[in-house]
C-alpha positions as CSV (number, residue, x, y, z in Angstrom):
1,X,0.6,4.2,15.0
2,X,3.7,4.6,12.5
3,X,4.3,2.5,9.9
4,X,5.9,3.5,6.5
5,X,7.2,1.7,3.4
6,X,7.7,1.8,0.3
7,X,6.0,-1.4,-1.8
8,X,6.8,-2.9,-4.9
9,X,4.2,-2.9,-7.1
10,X,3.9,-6.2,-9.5
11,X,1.4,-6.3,-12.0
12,X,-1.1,-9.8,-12.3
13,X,0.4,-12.0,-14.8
14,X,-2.3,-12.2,-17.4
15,X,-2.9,-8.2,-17.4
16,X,-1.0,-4.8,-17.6
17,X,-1.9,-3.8,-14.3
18,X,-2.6,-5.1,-10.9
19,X,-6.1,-6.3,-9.8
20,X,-6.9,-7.6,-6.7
21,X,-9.3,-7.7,-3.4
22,X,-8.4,-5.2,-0.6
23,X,-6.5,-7.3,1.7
24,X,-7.9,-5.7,4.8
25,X,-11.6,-7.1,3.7
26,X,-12.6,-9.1,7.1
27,X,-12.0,-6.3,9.1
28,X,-9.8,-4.9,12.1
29,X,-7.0,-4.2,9.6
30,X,-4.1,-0.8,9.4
31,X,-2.4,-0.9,6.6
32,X,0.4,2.2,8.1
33,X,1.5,4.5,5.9
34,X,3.3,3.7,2.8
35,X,4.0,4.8,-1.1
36,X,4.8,3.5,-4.2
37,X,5.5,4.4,-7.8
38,X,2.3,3.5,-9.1
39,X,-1.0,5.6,-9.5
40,X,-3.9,3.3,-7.3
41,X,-7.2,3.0,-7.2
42,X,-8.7,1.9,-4.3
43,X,-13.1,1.3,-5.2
44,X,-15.3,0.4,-2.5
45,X,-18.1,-1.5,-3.7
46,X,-19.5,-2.8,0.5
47,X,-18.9,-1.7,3.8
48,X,-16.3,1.5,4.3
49,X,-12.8,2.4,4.8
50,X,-10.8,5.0,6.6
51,X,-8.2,6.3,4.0
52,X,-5.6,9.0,5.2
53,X,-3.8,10.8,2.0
54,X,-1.1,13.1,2.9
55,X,-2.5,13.3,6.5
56,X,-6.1,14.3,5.0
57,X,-8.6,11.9,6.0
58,X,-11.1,10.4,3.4
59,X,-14.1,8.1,4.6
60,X,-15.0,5.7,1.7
61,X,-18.5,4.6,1.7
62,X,-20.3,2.2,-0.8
63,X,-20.1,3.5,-4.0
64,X,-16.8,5.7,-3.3
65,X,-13.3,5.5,-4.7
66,X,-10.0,6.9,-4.3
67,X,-7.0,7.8,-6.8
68,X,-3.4,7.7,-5.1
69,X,-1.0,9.5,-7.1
70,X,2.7,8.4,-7.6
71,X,4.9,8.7,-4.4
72,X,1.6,9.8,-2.1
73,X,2.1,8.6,1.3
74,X,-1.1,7.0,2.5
75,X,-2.3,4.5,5.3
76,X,-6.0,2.8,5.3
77,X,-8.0,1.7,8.4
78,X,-10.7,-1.3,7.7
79,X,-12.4,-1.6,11.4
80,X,-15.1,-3.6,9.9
81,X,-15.7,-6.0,6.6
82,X,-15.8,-4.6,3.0
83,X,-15.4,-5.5,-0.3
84,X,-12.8,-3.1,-1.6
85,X,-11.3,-3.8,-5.3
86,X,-7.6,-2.1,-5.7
87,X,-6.3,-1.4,-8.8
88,X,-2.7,-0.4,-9.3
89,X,-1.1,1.1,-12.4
90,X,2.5,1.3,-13.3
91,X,3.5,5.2,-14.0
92,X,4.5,4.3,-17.1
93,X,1.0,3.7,-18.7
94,X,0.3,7.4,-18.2
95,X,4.3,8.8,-19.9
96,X,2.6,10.5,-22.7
97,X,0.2,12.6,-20.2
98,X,3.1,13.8,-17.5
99,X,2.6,17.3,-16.5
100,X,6.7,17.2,-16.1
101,X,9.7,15.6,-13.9
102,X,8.0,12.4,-15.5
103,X,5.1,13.3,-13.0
104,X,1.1,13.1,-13.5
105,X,-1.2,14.4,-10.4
106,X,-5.2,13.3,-10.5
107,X,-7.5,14.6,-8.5
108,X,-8.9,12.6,-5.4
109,X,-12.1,15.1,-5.1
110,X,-15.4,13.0,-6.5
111,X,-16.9,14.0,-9.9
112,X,-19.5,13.7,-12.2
113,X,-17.7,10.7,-13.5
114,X,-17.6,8.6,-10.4
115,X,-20.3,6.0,-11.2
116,X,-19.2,5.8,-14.4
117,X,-15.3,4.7,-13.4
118,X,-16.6,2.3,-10.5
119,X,-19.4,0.6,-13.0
120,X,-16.0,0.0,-14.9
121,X,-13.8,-1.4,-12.3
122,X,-16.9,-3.4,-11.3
123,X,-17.2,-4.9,-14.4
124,X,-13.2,-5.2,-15.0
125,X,-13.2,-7.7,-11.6
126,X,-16.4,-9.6,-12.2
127,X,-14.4,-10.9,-15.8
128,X,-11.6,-11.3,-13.7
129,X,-13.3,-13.2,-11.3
130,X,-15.2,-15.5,-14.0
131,X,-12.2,-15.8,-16.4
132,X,-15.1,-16.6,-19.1
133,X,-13.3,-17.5,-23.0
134,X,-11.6,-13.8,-23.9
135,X,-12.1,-12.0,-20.0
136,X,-8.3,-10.9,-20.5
137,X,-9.9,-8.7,-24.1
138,X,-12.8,-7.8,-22.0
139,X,-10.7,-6.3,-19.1
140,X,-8.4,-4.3,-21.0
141,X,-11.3,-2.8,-23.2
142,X,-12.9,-1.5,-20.3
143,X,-9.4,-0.8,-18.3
144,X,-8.3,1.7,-21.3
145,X,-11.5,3.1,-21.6
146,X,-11.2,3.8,-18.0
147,X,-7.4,5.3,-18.3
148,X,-9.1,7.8,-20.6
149,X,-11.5,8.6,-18.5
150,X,-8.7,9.5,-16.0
151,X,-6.7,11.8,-18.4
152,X,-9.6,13.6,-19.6
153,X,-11.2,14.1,-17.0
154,X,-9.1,13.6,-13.7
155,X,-6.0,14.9,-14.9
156,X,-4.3,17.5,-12.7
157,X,-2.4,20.0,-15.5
158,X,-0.8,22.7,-13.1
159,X,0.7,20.7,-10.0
160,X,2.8,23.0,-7.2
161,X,6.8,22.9,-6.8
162,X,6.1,21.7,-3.4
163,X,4.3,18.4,-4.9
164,X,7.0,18.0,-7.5
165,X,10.0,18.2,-5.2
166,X,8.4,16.0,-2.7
167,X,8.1,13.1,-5.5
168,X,11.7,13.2,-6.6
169,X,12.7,13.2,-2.8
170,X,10.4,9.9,-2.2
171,X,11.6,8.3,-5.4
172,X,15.6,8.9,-4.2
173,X,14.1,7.6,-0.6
174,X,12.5,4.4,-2.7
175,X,15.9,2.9,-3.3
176,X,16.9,3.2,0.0
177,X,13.7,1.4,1.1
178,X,14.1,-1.4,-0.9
179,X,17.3,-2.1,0.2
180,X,15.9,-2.2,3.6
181,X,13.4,-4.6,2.7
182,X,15.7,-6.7,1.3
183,X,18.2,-6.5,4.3
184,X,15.6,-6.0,7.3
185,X,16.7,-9.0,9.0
186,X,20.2,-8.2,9.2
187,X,21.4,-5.3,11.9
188,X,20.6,-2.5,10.1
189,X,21.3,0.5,11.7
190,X,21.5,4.3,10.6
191,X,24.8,4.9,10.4
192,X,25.7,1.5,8.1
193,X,22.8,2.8,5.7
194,X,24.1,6.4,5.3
195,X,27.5,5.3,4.7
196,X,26.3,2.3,1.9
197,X,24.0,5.4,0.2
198,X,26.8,8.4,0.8
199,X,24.9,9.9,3.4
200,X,25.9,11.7,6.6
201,X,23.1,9.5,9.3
202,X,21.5,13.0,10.2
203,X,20.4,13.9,6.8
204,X,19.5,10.2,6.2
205,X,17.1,10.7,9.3
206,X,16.4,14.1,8.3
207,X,15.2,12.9,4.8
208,X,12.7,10.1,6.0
209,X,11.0,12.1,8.6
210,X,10.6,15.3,6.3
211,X,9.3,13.6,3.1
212,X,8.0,9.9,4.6
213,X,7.0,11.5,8.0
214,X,8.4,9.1,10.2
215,X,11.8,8.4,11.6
216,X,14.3,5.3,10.2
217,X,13.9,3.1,13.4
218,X,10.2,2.8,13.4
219,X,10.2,2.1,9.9
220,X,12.5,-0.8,10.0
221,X,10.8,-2.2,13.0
222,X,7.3,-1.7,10.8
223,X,9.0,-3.8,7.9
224,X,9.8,-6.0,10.3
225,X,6.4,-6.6,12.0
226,X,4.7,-7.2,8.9
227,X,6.7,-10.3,8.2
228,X,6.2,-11.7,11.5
229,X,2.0,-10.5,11.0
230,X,2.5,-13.0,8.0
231,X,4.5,-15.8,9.9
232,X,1.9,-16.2,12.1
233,X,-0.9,-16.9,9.5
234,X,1.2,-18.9,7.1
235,X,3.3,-21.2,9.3
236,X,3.3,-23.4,12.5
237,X,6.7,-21.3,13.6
238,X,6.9,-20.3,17.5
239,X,6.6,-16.7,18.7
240,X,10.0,-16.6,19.6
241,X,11.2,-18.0,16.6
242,X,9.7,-15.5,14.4
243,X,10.9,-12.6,16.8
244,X,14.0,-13.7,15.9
245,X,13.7,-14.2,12.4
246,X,12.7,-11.1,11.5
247,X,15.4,-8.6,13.5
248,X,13.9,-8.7,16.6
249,X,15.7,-9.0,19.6
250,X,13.6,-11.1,21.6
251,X,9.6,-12.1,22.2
252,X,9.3,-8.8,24.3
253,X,10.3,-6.6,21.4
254,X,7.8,-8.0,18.6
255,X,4.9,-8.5,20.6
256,X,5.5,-4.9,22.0
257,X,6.1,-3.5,17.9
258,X,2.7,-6.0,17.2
259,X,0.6,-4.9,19.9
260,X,1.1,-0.8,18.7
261,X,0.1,-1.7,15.0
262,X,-2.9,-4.5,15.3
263,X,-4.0,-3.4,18.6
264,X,-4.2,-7.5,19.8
265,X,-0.6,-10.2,21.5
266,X,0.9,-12.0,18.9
267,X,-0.5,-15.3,20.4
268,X,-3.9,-13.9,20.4
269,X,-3.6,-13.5,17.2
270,X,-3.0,-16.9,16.0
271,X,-5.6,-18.0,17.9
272,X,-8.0,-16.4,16.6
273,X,-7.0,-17.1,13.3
274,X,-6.7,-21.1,13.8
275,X,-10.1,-20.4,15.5
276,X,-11.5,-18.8,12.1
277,X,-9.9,-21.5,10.1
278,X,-11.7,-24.3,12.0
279,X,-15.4,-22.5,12.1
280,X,-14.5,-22.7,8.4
281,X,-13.4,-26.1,7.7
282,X,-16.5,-27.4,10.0
């Protein structure tokens, strides 16, 4: 499967970060590869998850977390249901800790500390979750206390060249992303996007396979297919008409790009859903 983007990261609105329930957590769910600017935390308090960081698989168990540094490409697999809290910082919380290149590198190998960081975030979501008089005090005293748990004790000092180079390379590609994100339904092809970022098409295409490690086309089509994975959920919109909402030449097309990533025909899908919905509602 190949899927890569870049996402936006937007912190809640009562809080300096972003707090929030894996969205994979009922199961049968790829999220493809993908970076962003902000160091993550992915904590799995049930059930597991399959987490690929820079094509190294991790299995998260109960108990396990995760840190995703800056401009890491990763991609998570939930087969089954979990209860996975995410946590995602902006790189700007940690500016008076970069190592350079306005850069900081924790590890992702478990320490002494883990129990102590996930009794943390545990505590950080179960305010959230309650939103008692004062949780938003509560949170941050437990989300700094955490942040110096990271810097003292998960802190990366002597990162390689290689990582370095790779992170200013994926924050040039970022801009290009989001103007892909922004323009995914138009007819987007390799050539216009070189010429509107000054860039001859074969080092454009040479530049996302190298440091995103997949090509352009498959990457628009994944933007793409996530929008129409959403369409399907949130509105009574036909097949066809999403298809061609989201770039897609015809039904053929998407429910080819749908079947690759979610293993399961778009109209499947939504059946399955409505069906879930009504088992509910009963």
């Amino acid at each position: 499967m190949t899927e890569i983007q870049h996402e936006l990261i937007m912190p809640n609105k009562d809080l300096p970060f972003k707090m929030f329930l894996f969205e994979g957590r009922d199961g049968n769910y790829i999220r493809e590869k993908h970076w962003h600017r902000s160091i993550e935390i992915f904590a799995v308090f049930q059930g597991t998850l399959e987490f690929y960081l820079n094509d190294q698989e991790y299995l998260l168990e109960c108990g396990d977390f995760i840190i995703v540094n800056s401009n890491e490409v990763h991609s998570i697999h939930a087969p089954k249901e979990n209860m996975t809290v995410v946590l995602q910082m902006p790189l700007n919380m940690f500016e008076k800790y970069y190592t350079g290149d306005q850069f900081i590198c924790f590890a992702h190998a478990p320490q002494a500390q883990d129990e102590q960081l996930m009794e943390m975030i545990c505590e950080m979501y179960m305010a959230y979750s309650d939103k008692h008089c004062g949780y938003d005090l509560k949170i941050q005293s437990l989300f700094y206390d955490m942040l110096y748990l990271m810097v003292t004790r998960y802190r990366e000092i002597n990162v390689h060249p290689d990582i370095l180079h790779q992170h200013k390379q994926l924050t040039k590609l970022s801009v290009i992303t989001d103007y892909m994100k922004e323009h995914y339904k138009d007819e987007l092809s390799l050539a216009r996007l070189a010429e509107i970022f000054g860039y001859s098409p074969s080092y454009l295409s040479r530049m996302f396979q190298k440091y995103a490690g997949i090509n352009y086309k498959d990457y628009l089509q994944a933007i793409r297919t996530e929008h129409g994975y959403r369409q399907l959920i949130e509105t009574n919109m036909t097949i066809s008409d999403i298809s061609m909402e989201n770039g897609f030449p015809n039904n053929k097309a998407f429910s080819k790009a749908f079947y690759k990533k979610y293993g399961i025909m778009p109209a499947e899908f939504r059946k399955r859903q409505k069906s879930a919905i009504n088992k509910i509602s009963n």
